[in-house]
N, C-alpha and C positions, 0 to 999 in steps of 0.2 A: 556577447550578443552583438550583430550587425549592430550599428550603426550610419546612419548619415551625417556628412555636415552638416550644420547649423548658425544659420546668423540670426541675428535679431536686431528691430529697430529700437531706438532712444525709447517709442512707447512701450514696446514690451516688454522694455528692462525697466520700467517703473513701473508697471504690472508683476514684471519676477520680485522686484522688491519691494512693494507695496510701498511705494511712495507716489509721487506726484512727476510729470515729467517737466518742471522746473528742477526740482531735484535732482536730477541726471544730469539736466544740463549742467548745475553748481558742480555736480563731481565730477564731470570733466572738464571744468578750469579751474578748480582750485587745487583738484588731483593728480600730480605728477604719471601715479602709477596705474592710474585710471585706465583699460585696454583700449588701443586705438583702434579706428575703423577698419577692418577686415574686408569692406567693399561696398556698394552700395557708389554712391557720388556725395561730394561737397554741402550738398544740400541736403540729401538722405542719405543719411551714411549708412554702414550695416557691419554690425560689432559679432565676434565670437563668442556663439554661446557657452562654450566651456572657459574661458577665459572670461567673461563676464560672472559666472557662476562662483567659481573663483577666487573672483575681486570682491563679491559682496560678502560671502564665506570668510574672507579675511578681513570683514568689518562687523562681523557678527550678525549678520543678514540673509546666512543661510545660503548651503552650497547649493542646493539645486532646485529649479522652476516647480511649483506647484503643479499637478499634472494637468491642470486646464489650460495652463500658462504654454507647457509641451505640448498640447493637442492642438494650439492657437499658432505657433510656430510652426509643426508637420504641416498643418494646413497649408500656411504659406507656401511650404517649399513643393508642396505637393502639386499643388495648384500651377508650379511651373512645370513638371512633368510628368504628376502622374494622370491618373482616371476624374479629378474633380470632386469635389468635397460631397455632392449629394448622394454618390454610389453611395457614402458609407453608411446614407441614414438607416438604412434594413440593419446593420451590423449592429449599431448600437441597441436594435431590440435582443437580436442573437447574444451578443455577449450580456446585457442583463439577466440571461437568464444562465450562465454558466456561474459558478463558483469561483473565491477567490482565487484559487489554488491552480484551476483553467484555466484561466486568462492569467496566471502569470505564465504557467508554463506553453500559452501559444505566444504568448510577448518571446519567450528566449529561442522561438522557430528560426532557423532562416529565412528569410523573404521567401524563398519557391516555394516553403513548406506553408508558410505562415497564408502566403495569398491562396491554395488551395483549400486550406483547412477554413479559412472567412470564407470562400466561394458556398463552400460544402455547407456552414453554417443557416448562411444565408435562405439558398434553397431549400432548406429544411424549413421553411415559415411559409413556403407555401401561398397562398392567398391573402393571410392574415396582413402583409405590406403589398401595395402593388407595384407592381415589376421588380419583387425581389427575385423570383426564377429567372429575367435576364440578366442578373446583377454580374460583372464579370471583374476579376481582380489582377494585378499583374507586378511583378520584383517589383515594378519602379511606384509603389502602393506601399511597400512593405514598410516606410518609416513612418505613416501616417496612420496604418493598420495599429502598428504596435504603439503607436501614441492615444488612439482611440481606445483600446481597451485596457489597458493602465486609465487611462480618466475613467471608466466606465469601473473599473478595480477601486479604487479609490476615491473615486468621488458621487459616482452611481451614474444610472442610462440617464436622468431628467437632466444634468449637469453636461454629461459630454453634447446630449442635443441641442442643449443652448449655445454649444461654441460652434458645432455646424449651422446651426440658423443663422450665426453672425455672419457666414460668410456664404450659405448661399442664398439667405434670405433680407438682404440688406434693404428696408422700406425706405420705400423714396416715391413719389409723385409721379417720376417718369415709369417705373413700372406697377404701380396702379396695387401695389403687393402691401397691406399694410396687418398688422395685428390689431383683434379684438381687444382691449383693455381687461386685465382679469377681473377687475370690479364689476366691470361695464359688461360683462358676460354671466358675473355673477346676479345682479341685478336682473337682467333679461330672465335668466334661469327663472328668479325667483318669483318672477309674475307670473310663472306655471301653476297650475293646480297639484300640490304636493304629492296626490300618489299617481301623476308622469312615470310612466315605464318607459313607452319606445319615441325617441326623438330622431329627429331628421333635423341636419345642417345640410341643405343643396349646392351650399356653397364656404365649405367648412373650413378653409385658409386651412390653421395650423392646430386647428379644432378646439380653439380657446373657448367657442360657446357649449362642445357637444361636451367638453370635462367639466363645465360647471354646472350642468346638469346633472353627469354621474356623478357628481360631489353632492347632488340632494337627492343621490337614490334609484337615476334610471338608469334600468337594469337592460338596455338594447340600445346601442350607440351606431346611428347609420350617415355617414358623411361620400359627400362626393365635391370635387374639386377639378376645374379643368386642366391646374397646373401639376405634371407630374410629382413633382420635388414638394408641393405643398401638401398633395395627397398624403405621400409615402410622413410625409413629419407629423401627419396630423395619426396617421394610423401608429405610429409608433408610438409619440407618445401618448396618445388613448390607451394603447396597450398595458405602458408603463404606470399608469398613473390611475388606471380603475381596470385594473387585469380580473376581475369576476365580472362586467360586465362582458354584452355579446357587440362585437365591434364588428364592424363592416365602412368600409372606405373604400370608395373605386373613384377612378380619374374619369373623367368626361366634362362635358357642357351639360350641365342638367337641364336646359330651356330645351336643347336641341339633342340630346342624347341622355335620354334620362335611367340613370344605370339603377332607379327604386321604381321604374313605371308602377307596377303593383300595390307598392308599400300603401298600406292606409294608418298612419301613427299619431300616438296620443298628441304629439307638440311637433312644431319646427322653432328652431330657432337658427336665425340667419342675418349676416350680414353682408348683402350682397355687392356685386359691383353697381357703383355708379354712374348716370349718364355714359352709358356701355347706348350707341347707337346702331351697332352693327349686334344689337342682338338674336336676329333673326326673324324681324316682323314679315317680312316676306314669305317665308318658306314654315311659317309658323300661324299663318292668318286663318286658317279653318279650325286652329286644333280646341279638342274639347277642354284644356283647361280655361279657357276665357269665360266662362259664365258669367262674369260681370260686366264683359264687355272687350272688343281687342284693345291690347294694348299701342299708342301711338309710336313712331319710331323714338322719338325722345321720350318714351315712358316705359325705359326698361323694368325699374321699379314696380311700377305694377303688374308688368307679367310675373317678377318675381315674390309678388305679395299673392297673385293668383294660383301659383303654380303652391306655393305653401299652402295654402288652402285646397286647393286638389288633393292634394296627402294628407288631408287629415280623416279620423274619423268624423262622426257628426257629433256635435260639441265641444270638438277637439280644440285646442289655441297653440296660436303661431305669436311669436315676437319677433319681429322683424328691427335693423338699426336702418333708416333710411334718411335721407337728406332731406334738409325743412323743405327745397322745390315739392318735392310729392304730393305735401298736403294742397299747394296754390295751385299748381303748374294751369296754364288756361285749356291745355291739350288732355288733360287727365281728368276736367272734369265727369265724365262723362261716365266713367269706371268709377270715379270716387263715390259719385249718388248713388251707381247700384250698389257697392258695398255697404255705405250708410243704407241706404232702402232696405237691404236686405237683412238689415243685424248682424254682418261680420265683422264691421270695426265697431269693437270693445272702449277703444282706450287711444290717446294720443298724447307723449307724454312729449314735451321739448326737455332737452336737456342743455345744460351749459357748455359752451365753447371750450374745445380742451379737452371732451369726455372721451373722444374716440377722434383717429384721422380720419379726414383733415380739422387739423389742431384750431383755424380759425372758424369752422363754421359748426352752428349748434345742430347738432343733429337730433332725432326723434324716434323713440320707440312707439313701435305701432304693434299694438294687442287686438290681437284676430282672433274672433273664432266664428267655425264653420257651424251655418246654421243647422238645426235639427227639423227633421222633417215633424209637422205639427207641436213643434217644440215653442213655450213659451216667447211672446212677442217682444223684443227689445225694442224699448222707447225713447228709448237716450241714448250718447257716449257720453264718458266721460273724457274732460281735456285739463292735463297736469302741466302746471309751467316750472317749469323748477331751473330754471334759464339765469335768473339773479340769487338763486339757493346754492349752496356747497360749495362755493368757490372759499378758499379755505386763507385769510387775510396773515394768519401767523407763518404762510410759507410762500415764497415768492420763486416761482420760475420753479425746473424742474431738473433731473439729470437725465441722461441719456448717452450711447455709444456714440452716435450717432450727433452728440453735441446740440441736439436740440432743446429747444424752451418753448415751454408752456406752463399755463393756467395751471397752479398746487388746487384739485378740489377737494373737499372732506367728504369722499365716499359714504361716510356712516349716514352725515345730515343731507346727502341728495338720496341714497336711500331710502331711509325713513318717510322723507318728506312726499315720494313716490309710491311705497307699499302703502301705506298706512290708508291714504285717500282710496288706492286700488282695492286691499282689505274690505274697505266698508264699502264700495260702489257694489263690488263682485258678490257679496251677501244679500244685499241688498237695492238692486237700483233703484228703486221707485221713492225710498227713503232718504236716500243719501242726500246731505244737506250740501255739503260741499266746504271751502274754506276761500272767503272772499282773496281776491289777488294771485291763490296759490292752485284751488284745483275746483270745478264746475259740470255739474252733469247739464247737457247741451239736448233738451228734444229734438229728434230725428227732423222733424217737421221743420226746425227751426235751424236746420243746417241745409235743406236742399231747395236751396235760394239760387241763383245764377252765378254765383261762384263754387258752389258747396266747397267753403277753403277751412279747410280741416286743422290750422294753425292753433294751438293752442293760446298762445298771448292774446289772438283776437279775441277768441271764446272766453277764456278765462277775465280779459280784464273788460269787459264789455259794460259791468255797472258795478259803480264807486260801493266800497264797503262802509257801511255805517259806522261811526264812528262820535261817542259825546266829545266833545269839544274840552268843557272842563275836566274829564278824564285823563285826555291826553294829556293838558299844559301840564296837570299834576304827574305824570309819568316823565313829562319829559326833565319837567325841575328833577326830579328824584335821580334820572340818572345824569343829568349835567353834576349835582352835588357828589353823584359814585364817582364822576369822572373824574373831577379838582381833587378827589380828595387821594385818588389814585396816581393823578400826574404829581401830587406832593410824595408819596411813598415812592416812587420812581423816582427821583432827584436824590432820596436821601439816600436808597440803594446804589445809584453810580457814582457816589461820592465816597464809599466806601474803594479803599487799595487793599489789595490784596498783592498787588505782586511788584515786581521790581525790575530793572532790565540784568540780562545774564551776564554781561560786560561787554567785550570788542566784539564777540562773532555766539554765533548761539549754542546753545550748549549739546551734547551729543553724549548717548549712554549707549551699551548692550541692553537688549531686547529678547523676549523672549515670545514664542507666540502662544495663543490661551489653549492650544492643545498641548504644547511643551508644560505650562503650568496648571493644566488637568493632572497629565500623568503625573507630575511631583506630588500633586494634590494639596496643591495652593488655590484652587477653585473645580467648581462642579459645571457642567455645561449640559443643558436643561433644555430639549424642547419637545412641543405637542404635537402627540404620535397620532396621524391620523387610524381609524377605525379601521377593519379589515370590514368587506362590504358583508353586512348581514350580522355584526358584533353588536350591534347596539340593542336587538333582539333577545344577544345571549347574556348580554353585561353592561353593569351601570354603574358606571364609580360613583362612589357617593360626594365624591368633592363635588362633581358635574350634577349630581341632584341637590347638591345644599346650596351649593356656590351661585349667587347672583347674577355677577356680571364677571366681563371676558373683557383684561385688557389686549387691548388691540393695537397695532404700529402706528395708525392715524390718533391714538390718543398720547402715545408718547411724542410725536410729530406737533401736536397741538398744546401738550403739555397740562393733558385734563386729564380726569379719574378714569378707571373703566367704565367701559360703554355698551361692548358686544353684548350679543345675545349667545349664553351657554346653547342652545336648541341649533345656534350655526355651527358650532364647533367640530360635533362630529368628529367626537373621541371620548373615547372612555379612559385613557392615560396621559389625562392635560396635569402638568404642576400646580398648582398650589403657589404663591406668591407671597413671601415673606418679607418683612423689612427687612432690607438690607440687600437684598439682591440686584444688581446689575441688570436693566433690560435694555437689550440693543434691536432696534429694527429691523427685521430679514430684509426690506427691501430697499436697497439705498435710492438716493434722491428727494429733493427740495430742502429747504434753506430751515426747515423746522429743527429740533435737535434729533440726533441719531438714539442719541442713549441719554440714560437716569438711572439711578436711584430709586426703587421702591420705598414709598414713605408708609403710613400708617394706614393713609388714605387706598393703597394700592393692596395693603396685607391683604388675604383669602380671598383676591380674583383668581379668575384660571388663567392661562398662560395663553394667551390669543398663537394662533398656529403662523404666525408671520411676524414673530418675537421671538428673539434669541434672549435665555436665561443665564444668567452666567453668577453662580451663588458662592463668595468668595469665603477662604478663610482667613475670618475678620487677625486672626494670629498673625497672617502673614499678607493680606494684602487690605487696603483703605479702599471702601466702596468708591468714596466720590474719587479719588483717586483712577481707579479702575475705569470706572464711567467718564471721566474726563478724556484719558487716551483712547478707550475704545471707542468714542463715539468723533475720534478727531475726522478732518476730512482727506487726512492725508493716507490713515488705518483703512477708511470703510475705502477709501480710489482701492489702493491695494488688495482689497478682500473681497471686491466685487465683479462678476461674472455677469454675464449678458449681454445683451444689444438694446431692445427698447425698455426691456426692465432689467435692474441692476438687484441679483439675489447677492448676498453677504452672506459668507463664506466665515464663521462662528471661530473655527480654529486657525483661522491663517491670520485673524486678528493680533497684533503686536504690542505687547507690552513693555515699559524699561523696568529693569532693574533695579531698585531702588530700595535703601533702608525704611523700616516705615516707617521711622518717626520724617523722613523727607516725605516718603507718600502721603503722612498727615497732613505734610505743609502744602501739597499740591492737592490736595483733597479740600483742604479748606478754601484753597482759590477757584478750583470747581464748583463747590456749593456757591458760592457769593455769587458767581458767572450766573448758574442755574436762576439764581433768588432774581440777579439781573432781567435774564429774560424773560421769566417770569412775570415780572412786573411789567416790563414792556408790552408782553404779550395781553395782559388786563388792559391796559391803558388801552391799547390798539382796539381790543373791542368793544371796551366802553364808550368811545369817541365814535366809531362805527354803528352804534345800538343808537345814541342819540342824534345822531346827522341822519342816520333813517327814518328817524320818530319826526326829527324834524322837515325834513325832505318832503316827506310822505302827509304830515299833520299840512301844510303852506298848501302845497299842491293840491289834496282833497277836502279845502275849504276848512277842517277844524281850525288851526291855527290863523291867524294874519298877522304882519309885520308893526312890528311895535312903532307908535310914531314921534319915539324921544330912543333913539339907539344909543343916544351918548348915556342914559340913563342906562341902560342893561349894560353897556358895556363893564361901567363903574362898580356894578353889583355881582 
């Protein structure tokens, strides 16, 4: 089979070996036989990939790159002279849909044959990607072809598009290109009215908001995007990822070239560009989506809140992700009142810094809908602060390709703390009491003041919540006594050894990975099959009707029980969770643990769909054992794939070899670690619970300062 040469950097030979690139650097000075650079310069050298393949092969680390590993290298080389990484995104729809057995024998083509046969592919899709019909391919293509579908053979379409996004979709500031949060898309999703059929993204990036929609059931997904390459990624994998819905994605400017003029659909949801000045207020200032008024040139934002609401039915709701400016700006007010006047904003939710880029500033969900003609008169919004909610204290900082840091939040608790208020407003407005500090239905009247500023902090924290005074002190003693009594069990836990030093240099064993010890059937690897659309009609496993709660990755992250809701799950073939099972996080990042132990507490959850299972046998392998090296950070670097989110790759996970009464003994210092953090992880929020109570009691008058401190301190 053709081949090309192949070099690879210091990074992506601790990606082929799933270590750390410290790690590389140790083995090339402590290793003689280590291969030297092959080209590259002084400073970034550039090593042979078969000679590196090789070298790790002769340390028991396995001859050759994982196929993401090979499609992250073709790119590379390609990118010097072939066609550019984004022709290939059409490809990866076409080879998902061909057989194992196809895509090997067009990998063993020659390049002339191999670049006709993708050409031919391609065009065969038709409409379904846009600008697949000009897609063109060429020999100096052919190593990057056959690199793409071998990943696509082995590791499926959603995987190989993740390694194309890394390099043509690199988010940065300067181009203005950033990703939806899957949470933060899921959430939007789910301020929809559950039975949402046809949605509209006007401005769909990579269609993160229109697949968490078809993930609750709408069955017509219509996106448009002005960037070609964001189009074609977002129609793809729509494709891939809810293939019975009806997809439509076309390129354009939809302010200015609106490729759904007609469409009138249940929901939009959108996360549009920002302080975009050159949106087109000139050439745009008569058009009839303004009914609430033209939009200023610094108020792209609300042409884009207008134009969602022209696409809706009457009733219909938009969730928009927009920037706190929107709700102040002094130039906006003017559009703001008619929307308030009118009854089209719903809801105004601020969320925590961190939630979505840009990482420092809180942004805001805004819940729209288009009024009904003679339809019941809205007399309120409601306004949600959830701005000091869900930021998540047991994880600090974040991961990312991209080497950036942010705010760990707990999705579940900013969530919750958002439907729940929405829930009861949307049933009821006229009743809804609201929840002092956290969420406030606001009369209309009493917003269209000479700012009409639609901030929810202002609204929401506008009047102190009542509060008995001797209530509080009594709560707050109760948890200072949780506290002392917990930083005492902390002290006695890291006083406890468990281990010892390994001698001069550290120790080092053969490895195996948890697919090599599948097949021996030393462990089983376990996870939650999403539904095929319209299965839950047909079939209802009974675990998913008996079963309570759905552990989730932010509960093993926080190191709490199950949490999820089985009704999200959306599968009829979730596991079942036993004592003694391995659960590892699908999504790597922040400083929380990777993996555990199922305990007793954990037995008869379902298996949350962003949790890898791994149920060992106890004859031949020690849980904590197991969960100790799977969940290391040098395993999950190695086993994880992406750019701004890092998926964990279940079988490329590495394990040593070890007799078990050794894995006992490293098992028992894994528990102790566990018990460690653990503990730490209560202290932190008991300490946390009472500096609020306290903060919060000084400041709204319950509380005053004691006037003998030396007294309290003593006690």
């Amino acid at each position: 089979m053709p081949q090309s040469s192949a070099h690879v950097t210091a990074a992506e030979i601790s990606r082929i070996a799933g270590v750390t690139r410290a790690t590389v650097s140790n083995w090339r000075r402590r290793h003689d036989d280590f291969p030297g650079p092959a080209g590259g310069t002084e400073s970034s050298p550039l090593y042979d990939l078969e000679a590196v393949q090789a070298w790790l092969g002769s340390r028991g680390r396995g001859a050759a790159a994982n196929p993401l590993e090979e499609l992250r290298t073709a790119l590379r080389l390609h990118g010097q002279g072939g066609s550019g990484g984004a022709v290939l995104l059409p490809l990866v729809l076409a080879a998902a849909r061909r057989t194992s057995d196809e895509l090997t024998s067009l990998a063993e083509m020659p390049d002339v044959d191999l670049a006709a046969r993708a050409e031919e592919a391609v065009a065969a899709l038709g409409d379904a990607v846009p600008g697949a019909h000009s897609t063109r391919f060429t020999t100096a293509d052919g190593a990057a072809l056959r690199a793409l579908l071998l990943c696509v053979r082995d590791e499926g379409g959603e995987a190989a598009l993740g390694v194309l996004a890394e390099r043509e979709l690199e988010e940065s500031a300067a181009s203005g290109t950033y990703q939806t949060p899957t949470p933060l898309a899921d959430l939007a999703a789910r301020l929809l009215p559950r039975d949402t059929a046809v949605v509209l993204d006007p401005a769909c990036g990579s269609g993160t908001l229109l697949a968490a929609a078809g993930r609750l059931g709408a069955s017509a997904l219509q996106g448009q995007d002005v960037l070609p390459v964001q189009a074609q990624r977002s129609a793809v994998s729509l494709l891939l990822s809810t293939p019975k819905a009806e997809i439509a994605v076309r390129v354009g400017d939809s302010l200015r070239a609106d490729a759904f003029a007609r469409l009138a659909a249940d929901a939009v949801l959108c996360n549009p560009p920002y302080g975009d000045r050159d949106w087109g207020q000139d050439d745009l200032a008569y058009d009839p989506r303004w009914a609430y008024g033209v939009p200023g040139r610094a108020d792209s934002e609300l042409a884009w809140v207008q134009h969602a609401l022209a696409h809706l039915t009457p009733g219909g709701y938009a969730v928009l992700v927009l920037p706190p400016a929107v709700a102040s700006r002094p130039s906006g007010r003017r559009v703001r009142a008619e929307l308030v006047r009118s009854g089209a904003v719903r809801a105004v939710v601020a969320l925590p810094a961190g939630a979505a880029a840009p990482l420092h500033v809180g942004l805001q969900l805004w819940v729209l809908q288009r009024p009904e003609t003679g339809g019941a008169e809205r007399k309120s919004v409601l306004f949600i602060d959830t701005a000091g909610a869900g930021v998540d204290t047991s994880r600090a900082g974040g991961a990312s390709r991209t080497g950036s840091s942010r705010t760990a939040l707990n999705w579940t608790e900013l969530t919750a703390r958002t439907l729940t208020p929405w829930a009861a407003f949307a049933a009821d407005p006229d009743t809804f009491t609201g929840e002092p500090g956290a969420a406030r239905a606001v009369p209309v009247v009493d917003l269209l003041d000479d700012l009409v500023d639609l901030t929810p902090a202002r609204q929401v924290r506008i009047s102190r919540p009542e509060v008995d005074p001797g209530e509080l002190a009594q709560r707050v003693d109760v948890e200072r006594r949780e506290l002392l009594e917990s930083a005492n069990s902390l002290v006695r836990t890291a006083r406890r050894a468990a281990w010892s030093p390994a001698g001069t240099s550290p120790r080092e064993w053969r490895t195996a990975t948890a697919s090599d010890l599948s097949r021996g059937g030393a462990l089983t690897l376990l996870r939650t099959v999403p539904e095929a659309k319209g299965a839950r009609a047909e079939a209802t496993s009974e675990s998913v009707a008996a079963a309570s709660l759905v552990l989730t990755g932010a509960d093993i992250a926080r190191g709490t029980g199950p949490s999820g809701d089985p009704a999200e799950l959306r599968s009829y073939a979730a596991p079942v969770i036993a004592v003694g099972d391995v659960l590892v996080r699908a999504i790597a990042g922040g400083s929380g643990p990777m993996a555990r132990v199922a305990e007793e507490t954990d037995a008869g959850a379902l298996l949350g769909s962003q949790v890898h299972l791994f149920r060992p046998d106890p004859a031949r392998l020690d849980p904590w054992f197991l969960a100790g090296f799977l969940g290391s950070e040098e395993n999950i670097a190695g086993a994880s794939t992406g750019s701004t989110i890092l998926h964990v790759s279940p079988g490329r996970l590495r394990v040593p070899l070890l007799p078990l009464d050794e894995q006992r003994a490293y098992g028992e210092a894994f528990r102790r670690v566990h018990e460690l953090r653990a503990e730490a992880r209560r202290a932190a929020r008991l300490a946390e619970a009472a500096a609020r109570l306290l903060s919060g009691g000084l400041t709204g008058g319950a509380l005053v300062p004691s006037l003998s401190p030396s007294a309290a301190d003593s006690s």
